[in-house]
C-alpha angles and dihedrals in degrees: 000000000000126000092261103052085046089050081051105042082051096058098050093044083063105032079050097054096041082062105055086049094050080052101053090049084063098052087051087058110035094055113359103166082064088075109075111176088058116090088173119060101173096042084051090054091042084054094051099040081050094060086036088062094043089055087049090057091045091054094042093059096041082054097052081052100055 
């Protein structure tokens, strides 16, 4: 694999995990009493908007790269 297919496969990796973290911040939202292991909606959200932000550095910098 070549620099630039890494540099790309990174960038999906983490423009695919921020997603699926954006998307569990709407679930959260959008029906919180559906998630039952959590006691603690909002610390749950916090958590996820945390790794959101984490996977939109990573992009950010991938991007600068490309």
């Amino acid at each position: 694999m070549n620099p630039e297919e890494l540099k790309h496969s990174l960038l999906a990796h983490a423009r695919g995990d921020m997603e699926k973290h954006l998307a569990n911040v709407k679930i959260y939202l959008n029906n919180p009493v559906g998630i039952g292991e959590h006691s603690d909606v909002m610390k749950a959200i916090e958590d996820e908007l945390a790794k959101v932000a984490y996977y939109r550095d990573i992009v950010n910098v991938l991007k600068d790269l490309l």
